[in-house]
Backbone as numpy.savetxt, mean C-alpha at the origin, in Angstrom:
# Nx Ny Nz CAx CAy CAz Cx Cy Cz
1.37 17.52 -20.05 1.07 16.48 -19.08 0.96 15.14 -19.80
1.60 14.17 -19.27 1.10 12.37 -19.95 -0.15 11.99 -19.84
-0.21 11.21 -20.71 -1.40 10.39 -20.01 -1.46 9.81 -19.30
-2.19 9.66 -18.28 -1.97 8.37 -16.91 -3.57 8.40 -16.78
-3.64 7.39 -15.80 -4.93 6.90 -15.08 -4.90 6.71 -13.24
-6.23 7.82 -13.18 -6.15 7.78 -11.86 -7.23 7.13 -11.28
-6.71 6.58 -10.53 -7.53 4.82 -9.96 -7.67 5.91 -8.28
-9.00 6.34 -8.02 -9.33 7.18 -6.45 -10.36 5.93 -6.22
-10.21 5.13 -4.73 -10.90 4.76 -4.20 -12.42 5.46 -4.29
-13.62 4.47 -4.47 -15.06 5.02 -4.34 -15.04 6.12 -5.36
-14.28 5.83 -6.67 -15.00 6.71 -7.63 -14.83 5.96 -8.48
-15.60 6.44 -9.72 -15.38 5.74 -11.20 -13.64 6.28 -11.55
-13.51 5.10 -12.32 -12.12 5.13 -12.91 -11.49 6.76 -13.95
-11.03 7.77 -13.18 -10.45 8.22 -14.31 -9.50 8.60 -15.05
-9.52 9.06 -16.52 -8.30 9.09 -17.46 -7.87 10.26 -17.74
-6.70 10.89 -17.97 -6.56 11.81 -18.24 -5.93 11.72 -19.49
-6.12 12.60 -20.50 -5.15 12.24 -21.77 -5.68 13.28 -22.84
-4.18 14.26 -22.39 -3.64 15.61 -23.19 -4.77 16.63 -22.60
-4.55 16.61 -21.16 -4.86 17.47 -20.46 -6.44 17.15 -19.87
-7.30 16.96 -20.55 -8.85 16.19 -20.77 -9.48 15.56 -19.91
-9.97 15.69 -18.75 -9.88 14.74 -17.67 -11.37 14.23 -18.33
-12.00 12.98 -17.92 -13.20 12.16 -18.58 -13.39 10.65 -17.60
-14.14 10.59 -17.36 -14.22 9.17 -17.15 -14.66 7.87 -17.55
-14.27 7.03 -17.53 -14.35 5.43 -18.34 -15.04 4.71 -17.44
-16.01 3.63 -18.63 -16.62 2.34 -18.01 -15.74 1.49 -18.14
-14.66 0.83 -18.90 -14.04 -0.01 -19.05 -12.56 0.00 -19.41
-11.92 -0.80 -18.84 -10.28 -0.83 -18.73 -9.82 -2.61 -19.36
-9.54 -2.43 -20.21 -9.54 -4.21 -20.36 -7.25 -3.74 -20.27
-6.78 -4.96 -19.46 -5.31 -4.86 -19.70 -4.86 -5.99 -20.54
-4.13 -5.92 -21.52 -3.32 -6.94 -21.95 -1.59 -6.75 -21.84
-1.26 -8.02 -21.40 0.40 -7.29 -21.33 0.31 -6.10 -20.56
1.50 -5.20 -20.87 1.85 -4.03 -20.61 0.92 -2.61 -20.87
-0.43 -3.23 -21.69 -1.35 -1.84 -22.25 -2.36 -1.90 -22.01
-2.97 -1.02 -21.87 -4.28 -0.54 -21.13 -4.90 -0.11 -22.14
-6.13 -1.08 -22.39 -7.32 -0.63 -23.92 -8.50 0.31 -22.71
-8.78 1.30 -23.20 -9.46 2.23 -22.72 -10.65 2.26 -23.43
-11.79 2.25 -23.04 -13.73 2.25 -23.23 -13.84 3.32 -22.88
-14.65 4.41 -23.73 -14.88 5.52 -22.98 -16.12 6.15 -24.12
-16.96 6.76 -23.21 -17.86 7.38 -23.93 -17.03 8.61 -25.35
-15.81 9.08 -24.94 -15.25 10.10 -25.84 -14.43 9.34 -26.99
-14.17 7.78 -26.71 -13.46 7.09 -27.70 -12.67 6.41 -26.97
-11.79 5.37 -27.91 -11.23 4.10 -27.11 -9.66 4.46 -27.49
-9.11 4.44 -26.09 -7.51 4.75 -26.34 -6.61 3.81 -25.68
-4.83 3.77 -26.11 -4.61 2.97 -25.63 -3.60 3.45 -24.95
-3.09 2.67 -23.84 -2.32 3.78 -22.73 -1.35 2.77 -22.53
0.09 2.88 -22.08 1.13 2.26 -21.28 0.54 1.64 -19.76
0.27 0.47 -19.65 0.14 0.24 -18.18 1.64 0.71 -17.21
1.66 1.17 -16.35 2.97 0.91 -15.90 2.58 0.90 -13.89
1.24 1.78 -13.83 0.66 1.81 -12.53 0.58 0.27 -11.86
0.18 -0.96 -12.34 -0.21 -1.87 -12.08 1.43 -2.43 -11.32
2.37 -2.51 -12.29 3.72 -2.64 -12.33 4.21 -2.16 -10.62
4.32 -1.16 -10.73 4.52 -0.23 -8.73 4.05 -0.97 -7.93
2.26 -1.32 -8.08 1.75 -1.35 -7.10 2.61 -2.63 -6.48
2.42 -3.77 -7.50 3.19 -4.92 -7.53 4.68 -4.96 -6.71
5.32 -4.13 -7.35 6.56 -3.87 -6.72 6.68 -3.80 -5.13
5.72 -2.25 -4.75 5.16 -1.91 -3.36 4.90 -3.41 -2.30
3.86 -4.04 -3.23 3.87 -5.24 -2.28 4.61 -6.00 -2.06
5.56 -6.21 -2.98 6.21 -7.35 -2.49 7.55 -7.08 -1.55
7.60 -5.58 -1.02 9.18 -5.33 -0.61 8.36 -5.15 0.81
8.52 -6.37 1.26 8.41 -6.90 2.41 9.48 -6.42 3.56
10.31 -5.25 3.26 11.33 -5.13 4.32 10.17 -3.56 5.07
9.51 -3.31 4.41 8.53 -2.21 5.29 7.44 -2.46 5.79
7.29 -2.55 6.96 5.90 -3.08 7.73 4.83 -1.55 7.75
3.78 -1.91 7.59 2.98 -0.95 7.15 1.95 -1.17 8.11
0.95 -0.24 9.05 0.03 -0.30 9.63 -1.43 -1.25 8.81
-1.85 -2.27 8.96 -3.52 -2.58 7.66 -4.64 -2.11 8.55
-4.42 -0.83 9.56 -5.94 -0.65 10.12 -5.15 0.62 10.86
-6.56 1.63 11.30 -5.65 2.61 12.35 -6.28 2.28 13.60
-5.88 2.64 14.54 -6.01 2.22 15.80 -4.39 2.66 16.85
-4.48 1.80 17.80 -3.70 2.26 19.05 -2.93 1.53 19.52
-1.68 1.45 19.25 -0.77 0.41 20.06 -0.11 0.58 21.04
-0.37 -1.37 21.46 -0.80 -1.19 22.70 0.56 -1.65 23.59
0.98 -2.58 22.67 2.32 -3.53 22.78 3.74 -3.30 21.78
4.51 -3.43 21.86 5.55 -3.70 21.01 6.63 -4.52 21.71
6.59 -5.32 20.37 7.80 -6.09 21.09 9.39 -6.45 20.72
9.22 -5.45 19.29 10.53 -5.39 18.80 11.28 -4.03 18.72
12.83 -3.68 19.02 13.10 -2.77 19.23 13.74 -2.23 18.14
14.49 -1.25 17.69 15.73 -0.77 16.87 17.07 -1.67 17.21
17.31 -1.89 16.00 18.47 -3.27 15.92 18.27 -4.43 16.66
16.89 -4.70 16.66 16.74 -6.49 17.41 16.56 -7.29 16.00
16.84 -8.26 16.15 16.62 -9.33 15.30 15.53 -10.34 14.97
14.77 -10.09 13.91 13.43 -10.88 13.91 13.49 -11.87 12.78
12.56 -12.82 13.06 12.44 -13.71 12.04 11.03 -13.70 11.42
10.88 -14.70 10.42 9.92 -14.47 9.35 8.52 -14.75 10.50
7.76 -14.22 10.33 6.23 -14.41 11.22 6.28 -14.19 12.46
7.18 -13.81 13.28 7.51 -13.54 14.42 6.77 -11.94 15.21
5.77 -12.20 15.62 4.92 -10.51 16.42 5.96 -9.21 16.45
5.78 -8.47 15.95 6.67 -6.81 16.43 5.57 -5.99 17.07
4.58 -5.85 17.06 3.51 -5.14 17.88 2.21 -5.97 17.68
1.21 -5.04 18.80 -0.27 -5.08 18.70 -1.07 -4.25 18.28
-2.01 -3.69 17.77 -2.89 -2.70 17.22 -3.96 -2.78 17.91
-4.64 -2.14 18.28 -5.88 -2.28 18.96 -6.53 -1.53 18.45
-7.76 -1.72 17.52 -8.88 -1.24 17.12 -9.87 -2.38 17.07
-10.83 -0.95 17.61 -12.66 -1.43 17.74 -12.77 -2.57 18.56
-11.92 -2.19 19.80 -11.95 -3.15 20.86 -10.73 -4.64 20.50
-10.62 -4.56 19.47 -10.22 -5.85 19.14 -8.58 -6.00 18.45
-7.88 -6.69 19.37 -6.16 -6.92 19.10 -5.65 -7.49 18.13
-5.02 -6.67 17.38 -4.63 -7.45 16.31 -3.37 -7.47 15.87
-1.98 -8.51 15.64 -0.91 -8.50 15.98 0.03 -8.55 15.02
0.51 -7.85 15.03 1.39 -7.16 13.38 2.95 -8.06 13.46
2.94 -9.31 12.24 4.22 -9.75 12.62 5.11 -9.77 11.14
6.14 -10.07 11.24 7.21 -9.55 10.43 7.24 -10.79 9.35
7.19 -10.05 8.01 7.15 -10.45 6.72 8.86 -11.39 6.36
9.42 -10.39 6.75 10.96 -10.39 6.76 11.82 -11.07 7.80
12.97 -11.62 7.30 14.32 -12.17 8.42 14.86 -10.54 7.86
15.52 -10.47 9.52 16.54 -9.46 8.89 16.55 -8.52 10.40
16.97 -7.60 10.91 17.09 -6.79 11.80 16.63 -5.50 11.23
15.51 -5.10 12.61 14.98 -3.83 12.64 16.15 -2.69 12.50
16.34 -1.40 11.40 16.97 -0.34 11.32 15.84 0.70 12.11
14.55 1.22 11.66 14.15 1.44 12.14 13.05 1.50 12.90
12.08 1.74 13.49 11.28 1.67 14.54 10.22 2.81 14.45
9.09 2.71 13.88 8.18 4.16 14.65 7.53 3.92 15.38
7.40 2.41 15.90 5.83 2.01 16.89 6.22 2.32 18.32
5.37 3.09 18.83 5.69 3.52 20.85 4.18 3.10 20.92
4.29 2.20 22.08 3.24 1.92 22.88 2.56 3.05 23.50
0.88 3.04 22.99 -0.15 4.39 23.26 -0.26 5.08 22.10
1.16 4.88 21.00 0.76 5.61 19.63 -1.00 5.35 19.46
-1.62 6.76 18.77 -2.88 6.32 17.43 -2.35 6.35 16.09
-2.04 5.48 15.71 -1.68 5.61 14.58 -2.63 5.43 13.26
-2.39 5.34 12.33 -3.72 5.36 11.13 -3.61 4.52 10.27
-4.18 3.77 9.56 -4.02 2.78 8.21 -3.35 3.16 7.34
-2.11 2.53 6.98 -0.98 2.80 5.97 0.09 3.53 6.47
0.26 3.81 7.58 1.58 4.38 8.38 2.65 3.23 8.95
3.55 3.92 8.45 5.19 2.91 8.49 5.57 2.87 10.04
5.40 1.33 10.58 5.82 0.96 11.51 7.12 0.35 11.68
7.58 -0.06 10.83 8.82 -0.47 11.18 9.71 -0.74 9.42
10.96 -0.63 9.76 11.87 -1.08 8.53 12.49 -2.20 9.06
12.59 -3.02 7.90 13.53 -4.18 8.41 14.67 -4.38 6.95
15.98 -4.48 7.81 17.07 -4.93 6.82 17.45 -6.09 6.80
């Protein structure tokens, strides 16, 4: 197995390295490497996780749910044409509307949002090309 680092929401940071699972107080990054603090000793690791996440965000052609809840509206279809900031649906959670609009120029390929969906935080609502 590699070494990697697993970053779990609401826990301490941990490392794995040559099988060993342990956990760390401190992560300092420089560049590309990850200096590791750890009660078992200080190691140094390939960043490359940071790199993805980065990537992930910026490919703006996938619209992603930021809350779960219930939609209520949609207003863009499969192969319509949207522009940058322009509404494709509504979300409705905890009473309160909140209106999901497009990152991207480009035309919808595909579509998962149907009005009445529940859908959940981090579920793919739409592709745009």
């Amino acid at each position: 197995m590699k070494n990697k680092i697993l970053d779990l929401p609401g826990t301490p940071l941990k490392i794995i390295i040559k099988n060993n699972k342990f956990l760390t107080f401190y992560i300092e990054y420089k560049g590309n490497k990850a200096f590791v603090y750890s009660p078992y000793g200080n190691f140094l690791l390939e960043k490359k996780i940071k790199e993805t996440l980065k990537e992930k965000r910026e490919d703006n052609s996938r619209i992603i749910s930021p809350m779960s809840g219930k939609i209520v509206k949609v207003f863009k279809r499969e192969k319509e044409k949207v522009n940058i900031d322009e509404p494709l649906c509504i979300i409705e959670a905890m009473k309160m509307q909140n209106e999901i609009r497009s990152k991207k120029e480009g035309i919808i390929i595909k579509s998962f949002a149907e009005e009445e969906k529940i859908i959940k935080k981090g579920e793919l609502l739409f592709i745009i090309e």
